[in-house]
Steps between C-alpha positions, in 0.01 A plus 500: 500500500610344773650102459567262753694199354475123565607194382212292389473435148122473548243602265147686465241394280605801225868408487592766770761342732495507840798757536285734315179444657721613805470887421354758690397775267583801580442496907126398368409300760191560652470442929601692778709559817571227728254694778240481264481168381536376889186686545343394128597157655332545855176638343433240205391213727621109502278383201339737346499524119637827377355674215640555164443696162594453134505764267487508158603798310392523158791774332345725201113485672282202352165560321238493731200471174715202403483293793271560791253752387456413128248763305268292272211781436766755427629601134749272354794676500427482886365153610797337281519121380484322845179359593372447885481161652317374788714472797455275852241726622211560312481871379826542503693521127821581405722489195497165266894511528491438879302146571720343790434850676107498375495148690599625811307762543369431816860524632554817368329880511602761168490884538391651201517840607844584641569842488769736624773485305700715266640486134806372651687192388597335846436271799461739717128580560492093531773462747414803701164642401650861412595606122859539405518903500270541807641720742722293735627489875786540613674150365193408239197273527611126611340269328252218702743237507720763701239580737426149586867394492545803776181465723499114517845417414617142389320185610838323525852646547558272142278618288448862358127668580517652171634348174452660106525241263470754240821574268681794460301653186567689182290805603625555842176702621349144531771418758397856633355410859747494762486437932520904528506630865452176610890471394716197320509286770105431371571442107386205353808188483552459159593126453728645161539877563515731224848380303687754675902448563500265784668684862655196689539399849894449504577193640176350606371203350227284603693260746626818680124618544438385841813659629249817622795697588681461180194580316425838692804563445463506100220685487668786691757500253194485243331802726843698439499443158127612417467793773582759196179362313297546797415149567600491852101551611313157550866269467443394859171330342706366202707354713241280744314441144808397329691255741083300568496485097876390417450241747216306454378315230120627499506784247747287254199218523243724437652681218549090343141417376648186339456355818137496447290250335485448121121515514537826698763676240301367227219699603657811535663439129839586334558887478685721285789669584539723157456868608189635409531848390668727702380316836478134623488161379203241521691257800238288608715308701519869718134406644549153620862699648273750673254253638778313665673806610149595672473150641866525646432779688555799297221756600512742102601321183504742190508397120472636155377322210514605130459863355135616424570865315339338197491863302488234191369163421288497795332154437770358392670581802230349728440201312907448588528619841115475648522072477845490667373803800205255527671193559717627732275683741240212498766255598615761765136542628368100516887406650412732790158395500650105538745544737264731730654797420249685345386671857863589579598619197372814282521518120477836318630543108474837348649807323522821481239646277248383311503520060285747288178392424533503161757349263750675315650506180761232574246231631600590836332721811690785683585623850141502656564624897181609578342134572689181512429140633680234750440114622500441852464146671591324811561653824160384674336760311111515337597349180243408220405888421572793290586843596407771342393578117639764253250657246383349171807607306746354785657907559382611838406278834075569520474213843727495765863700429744294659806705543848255579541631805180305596680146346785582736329592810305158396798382512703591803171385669547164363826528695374624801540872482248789586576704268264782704785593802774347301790701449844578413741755517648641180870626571416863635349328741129573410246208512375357215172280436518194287234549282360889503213418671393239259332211663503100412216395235177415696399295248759250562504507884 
């Protein structure tokens, strides 16, 4: 952890003071090389509205039967207790537990037949579209925000590309996905790192910032310090990234969504910040945080809500969690929609896998990774559909497989990327594409 220390007594709408807010977590700051931006800079064009994406990761892999793709003709111990509601576009019906989603359908596009993944407890076949355990390249898979962060680079020297909003969690495979060979200088910013022992900039406080020399200075001693960890790749990037975030005020502002309207934060509703499980906590505040992260300039803004391993108590479990997930994303989706953000911005919340068709002993439904379901909206994309259908019992995709490499390459479209020449180098030097030949959904474009 790295801490930069100032002397305002200023505080965030959590209780986190300024002087904390003020921490780089461990050299994650997303951006690149000075060259790079200058030419990020040259090629963006006065005026012209960047694209963003929000991502929702769902840790423990919701149940698809019990939201999107409900099963009324199967057996009972299958279709469950939820019933299916009409939604904004006629046809359409989802789970009982999810109205405020239901009513903005026509905003919004579910895939009920994700496939892909792996019986593996992590975000990494979200983040990156390859399973944990796959065989890797030289440095590992980056994950999307990575990509973007190092192909695009940051829209302004102040503000991250790529910030994870998601916490540091019990089971660490769901904080898994990392910016592999596209190196650290392309990790997400973590506005409150990980709770690691903080490694200080000696004599450097805020007031001294602007004193470029004195700063470089620092960080060489920092370079020094950290060269036996093998941090000395991307630091040139930390460095541009860190001195356009420390000062300015933009990503402090952004991170404050008390400085929104009380109509606004009353949409989005109070969270919970109990851990759930052995993953996240339901922060609803995190979504109106993301939207104005997006809206500040931040090009990838990352967040986890709850824990959905519900092995027990299934119901139960959804008739907690579903209302608050529902609440949330609807506010997230008809805020974008009011503010015109809905064509700049792309929504996607998933998991990764699916649960059994049938419930258990316990009440609950187990790890399911054969099929699996997601929500996407925004983004200027063909909303007001479904993808894809699984069989009667809910246990195998029978229309349309969509694997997630599709929902990223949908998604680095959204942003501007052909994901068909695309490439990147792993660290042997050997190109890599960003998707495996997977192609954006032509349903949506």
């Amino acid at each position: 952890m790295l801490s930069i220390y100032g002397n305002s007594s200023g505080r965030f709408c959590d209780g986190v003071s300024r002087r904390n807010f003020l921490r780089i977590g461990g050299l994650g700051m997303g951006g690149l090389a000075l060259p790079e931006l200058l030419r990020a800079s040259e090629t963006s064009g006065g005026g012209k509205r960047e694209k963003s994406i929000i991502m929702i990761y769902l840790p423990g892999g919701p149940p698809h039967q019990d939201m999107y793709d409900l099963k009324v003709n199967a057996p009972r111990e299958i279709r469950g207790q939820f019933k299916p509601i009409r939604t904004s576009v006629p046809g359409i019906h989802i789970c009982e537990m999810l109205p405020r989603i239901a009513s903005q359908m026509h905003r919004m596009t579910p895939i009920r037949s994700i496939v892909g993944a792996r019986d593996e407890h992590s975000n990494h076949i979200c983040f990156t579209g390859h399973t944990l355990n796959s065989q890797k390249p030289p440095g590992g898979w980056p994950t999307f925000g990575a990509v973007i962060s190092k192909l695009q680079g940051a829209q302004d020297p102040a503000l991250p590309p790529f910030v994870g909003l998601e916490p540091r969690m019990k089971h660490r495979p769901y904080n898994a996905a990392s910016p592999g060979f596209c190196g650290v200088a392309h990790k997400s910013f973590r506005p409150e790192g990980d709770g690691k022992a903080d490694m200080t900039l000696e004599g450097i406080s805020l007031s001294r910032l602007r004193d470029r020399v004195g700063l470089l200075q620092s960080f060489d001693r920092f370079r020094r310090d950290v060269d036996q960890a093998g941090l000395m790749e991307g630091m040139d990037a930390f460095n541009q990234q860190a001195f356009g975030i420390l000062t300015s005020s933009r990503l402090a502002d952004a991170l404050d969504y008390t400085k929104e309207d009380k109509r606004t934060i009353e949409m989005y509703g109070k969270g919970d910040r109990a851990i759930r499980g052995d993953a996240a906590p339901r922060i609803l505040e995190q979504f109106i945080v993301a939207r104005r992260l997006v809206e500040a300039g931040v090009r990838v803004v990352t967040v986890a809500f709850s824990f959905w391993d519900w092995h027990g108590d299934n119901y139960g479990n959804a008739r907690s969690d579903m209302p608050m997930f529902d609440q949330g994303v609807s506010a997230l989706v008809q805020d974008l929609h009011d503010r015109g953000l809905d064509r700049d911005v792309a929504v996607v919340a998933w998991g990764e896998f699916g649960r059994t068709p049938k419930i258990n002993n316990n009440g609950g439904r187990d790890h399911w990774p054969r099929v699996s379901c997601g929500i996407m909206a925004g983004g200027d994309l063909k909303h007001g559909q479904v993808i894809g259908a699984t069989d009667r019992l809910g246990g195998e995709a029978s229309e349309r497989p969509v694997h997630f490499m599709e929902v990223l390459a949908t998604l680095y479209h959204h942003v501007g990327i052909d994901v068909e020449p695309a490439m990147l180098t792993d660290l042997s030097g050997r190109p890599q594409y960003l998707t495996d030949g997977f192609r954006p959904l032509p349903e949506l474009i």
